[in-house]
C-alpha positions, -999 to 999 in steps of 0.1 A, spaced: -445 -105 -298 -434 -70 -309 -429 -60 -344 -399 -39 -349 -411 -24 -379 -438 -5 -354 -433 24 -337 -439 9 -305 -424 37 -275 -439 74 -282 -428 106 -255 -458 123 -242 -456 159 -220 -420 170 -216 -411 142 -191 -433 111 -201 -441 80 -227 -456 50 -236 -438 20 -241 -460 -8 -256 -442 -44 -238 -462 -67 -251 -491 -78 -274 -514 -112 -271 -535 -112 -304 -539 -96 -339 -568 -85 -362 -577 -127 -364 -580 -132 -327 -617 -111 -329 -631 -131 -359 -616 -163 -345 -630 -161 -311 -663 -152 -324 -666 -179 -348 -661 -206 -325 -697 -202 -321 -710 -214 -354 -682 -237 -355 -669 -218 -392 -634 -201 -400 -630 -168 -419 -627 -178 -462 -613 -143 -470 -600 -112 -456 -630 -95 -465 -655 -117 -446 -631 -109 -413 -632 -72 -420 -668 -75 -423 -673 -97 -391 -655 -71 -367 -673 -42 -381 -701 -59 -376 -693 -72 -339 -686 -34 -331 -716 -20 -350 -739 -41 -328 -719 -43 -296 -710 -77 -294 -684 -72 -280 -668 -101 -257 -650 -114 -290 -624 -80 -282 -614 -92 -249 -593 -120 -260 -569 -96 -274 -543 -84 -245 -523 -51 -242 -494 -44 -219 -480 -6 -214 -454 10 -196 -461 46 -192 -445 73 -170 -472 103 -162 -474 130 -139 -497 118 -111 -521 143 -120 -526 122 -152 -524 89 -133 -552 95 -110 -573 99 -140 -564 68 -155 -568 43 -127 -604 54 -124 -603 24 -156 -605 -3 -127 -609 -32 -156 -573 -28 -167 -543 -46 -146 -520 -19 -126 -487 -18 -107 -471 11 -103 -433 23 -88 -429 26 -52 -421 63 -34 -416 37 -3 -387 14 -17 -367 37 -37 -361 76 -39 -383 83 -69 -366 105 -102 -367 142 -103 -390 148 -128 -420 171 -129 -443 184 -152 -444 220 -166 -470 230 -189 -462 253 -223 -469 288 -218 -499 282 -248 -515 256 -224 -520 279 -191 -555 289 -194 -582 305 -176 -614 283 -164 -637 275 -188 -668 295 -182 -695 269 -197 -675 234 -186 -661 232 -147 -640 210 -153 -619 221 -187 -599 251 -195 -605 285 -217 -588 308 -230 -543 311 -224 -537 335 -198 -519 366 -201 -498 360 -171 -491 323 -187 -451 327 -181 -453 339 -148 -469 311 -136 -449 286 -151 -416 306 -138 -437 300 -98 -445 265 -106 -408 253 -116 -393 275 -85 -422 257 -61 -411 220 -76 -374 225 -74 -376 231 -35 -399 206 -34 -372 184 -52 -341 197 -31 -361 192 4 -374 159 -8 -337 148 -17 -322 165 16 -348 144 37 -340 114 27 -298 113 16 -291 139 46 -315 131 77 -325 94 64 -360 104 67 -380 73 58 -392 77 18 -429 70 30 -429 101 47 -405 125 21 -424 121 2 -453 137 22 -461 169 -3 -453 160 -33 -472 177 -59 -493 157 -89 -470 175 -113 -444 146 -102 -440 119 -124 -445 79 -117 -440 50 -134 -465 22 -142 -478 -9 -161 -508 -10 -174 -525 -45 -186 -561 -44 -203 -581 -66 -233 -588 -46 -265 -622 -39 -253 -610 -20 -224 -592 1 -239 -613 9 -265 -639 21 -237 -607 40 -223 -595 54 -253 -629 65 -263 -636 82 -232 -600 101 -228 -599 110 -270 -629 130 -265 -623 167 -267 -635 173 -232 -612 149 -216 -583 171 -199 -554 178 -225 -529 162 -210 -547 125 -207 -554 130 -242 -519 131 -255 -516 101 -238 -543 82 -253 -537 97 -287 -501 78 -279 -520 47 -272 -544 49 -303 -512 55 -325 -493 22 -311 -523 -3 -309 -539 5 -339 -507 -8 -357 -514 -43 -343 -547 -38 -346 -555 -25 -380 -593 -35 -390 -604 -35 -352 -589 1 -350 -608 11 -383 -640 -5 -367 -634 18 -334 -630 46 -349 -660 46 -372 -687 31 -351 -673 43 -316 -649 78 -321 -665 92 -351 -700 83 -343 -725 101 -322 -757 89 -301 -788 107 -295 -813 114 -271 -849 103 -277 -857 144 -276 -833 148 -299 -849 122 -321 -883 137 -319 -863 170 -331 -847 156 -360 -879 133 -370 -901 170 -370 -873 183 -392 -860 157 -411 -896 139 -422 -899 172 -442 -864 174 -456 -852 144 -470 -864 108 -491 -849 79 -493 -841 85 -525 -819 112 -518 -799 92 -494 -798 64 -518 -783 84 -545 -752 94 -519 -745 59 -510 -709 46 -519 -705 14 -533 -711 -19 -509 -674 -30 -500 -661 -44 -471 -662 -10 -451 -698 2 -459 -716 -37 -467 -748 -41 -482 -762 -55 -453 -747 -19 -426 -769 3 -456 -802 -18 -455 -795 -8 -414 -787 29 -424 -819 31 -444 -836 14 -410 -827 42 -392 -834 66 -415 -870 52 -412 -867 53 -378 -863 94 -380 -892 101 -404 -877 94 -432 -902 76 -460 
């Protein structure tokens, strides 16, 4: 059930949104599901803070997929053929072939037509200094798309399936979207990252913003262990263990802990220090 104290529909682009339409679940459904195991309830709201943090922390992570949510979201197609490369989550999207689909296209802001990235083929650079004129060619080349699109079908009853024949991926479509709280963690932590293309990451920041309202602790476990964190390689290991041997003691990363709580438990810095060791560091 939706809480109407949540901001729960956000506009994304200049044509799009997400509309949360439903929720199965809150920040107990992750701690309850897990502790069917041992047979045990949570006593406090600390011990189920601690629990999904530590469920994240050490990927264990089926006790997330009990907790279900639904999405409408309109997109230009260019965005939606991103997103349905997620094949875990549930789709259906608007038909082009039963009804005459809205006139709504995507036009990027002058500030995000840029040249190609030189060190990343598949991301953008610096704006272009021709930004405007493009955008002035783009809008002129998706209005006749729009008025020969329209003519087909209201003036020569051209079956939609086929007017719709060049439509470009700045068009917009409708969809649903259906997926556990595992999924999209593992889609919102793919399309928040900076190299994900702008415009998938407005919608996923639109996402993140919605869910985590329902989802408060499991949100504040995500984002520490899964978007803030960082993995490394084993050269980059042997790197940091030559460098970091030499550097730094124990002591000295003792002396910055913060105190144990339910966000940083006693138990996650014995593991810190365990990695630390792990790196060189006596």
């Amino acid at each position: 059930m939706l809480n109407s104290a949540f901001v729960n529909e956000k506009q994304v682009l200049d044509n799009g949104y997400v509309k949360l339409l439903g929720v199965l679940g809150d920040d107990s459904t992750p701690d309850t599901d897990a502790r069917i195991s041992t047979g045990s309830a949570a006593r406090t709201a600390d011990q189920q803070k601690i629990l999904i943090r530590f469920l994240l922390r050490h990927k264990h992570t089926t006790p997330f997929e009990g907790s279900i949510l639904k999405f409408e979201v309109r997109a230009p197609i260019l965005v939606i053929r991103e997103w349905f490369r997620h094949r875990t989550f549930s789709y259906n999207e608007e038909s082009g072939r039963y009804k005459q689909l809205d006139p709504l296209y995507y036009l990027p802001e002058k500030e995000r037509v840029a040249y190609q990235a030189k060190s990343n083929a598949q991301g953008s650079g610096d704006v272009h200094p021709d930004a405007e004129q493009f955008r002035v060619s783009w809008k002129k080349e998706q209005d006749e798309f729009e008025t020969t699109y329209d003519s087909l079908i209201q003036e020569h009853n051209v079956a939609r399936e086929l007017a719709r024949l060049n439509m470009p991926v700045s068009h917009f479509s409708t969809f649903i979207v259906t997926g556990n709280l595992l999924n999209w963690f593992r889609f919102l932590h793919l399309r928040m990252a900076p190299n994900a293309q702008w415009e998938i990451r407005e919608f996923a920041d639109a996402i993140h913003a919605i869910a985590s309202q329902y989802f408060p602790q499991a949100f504040e476990a995500f984002n520490d262990y899964w978007v803030d964190a960082i993995s490394l390689s084993g050269q980059e290991m042997r790197v940091l263990k030559e460098v970091l041997c030499k550097k730094l003691s124990l002591e000295d990363v003792t002396a910055a802990l913060p105190a144990p709580g339910p966000t940083f438990t006693k138990r996650e810095m014995e593991e810190f220090k365990e990695k630390l060791r792990g790196l060189g560091v006596e």
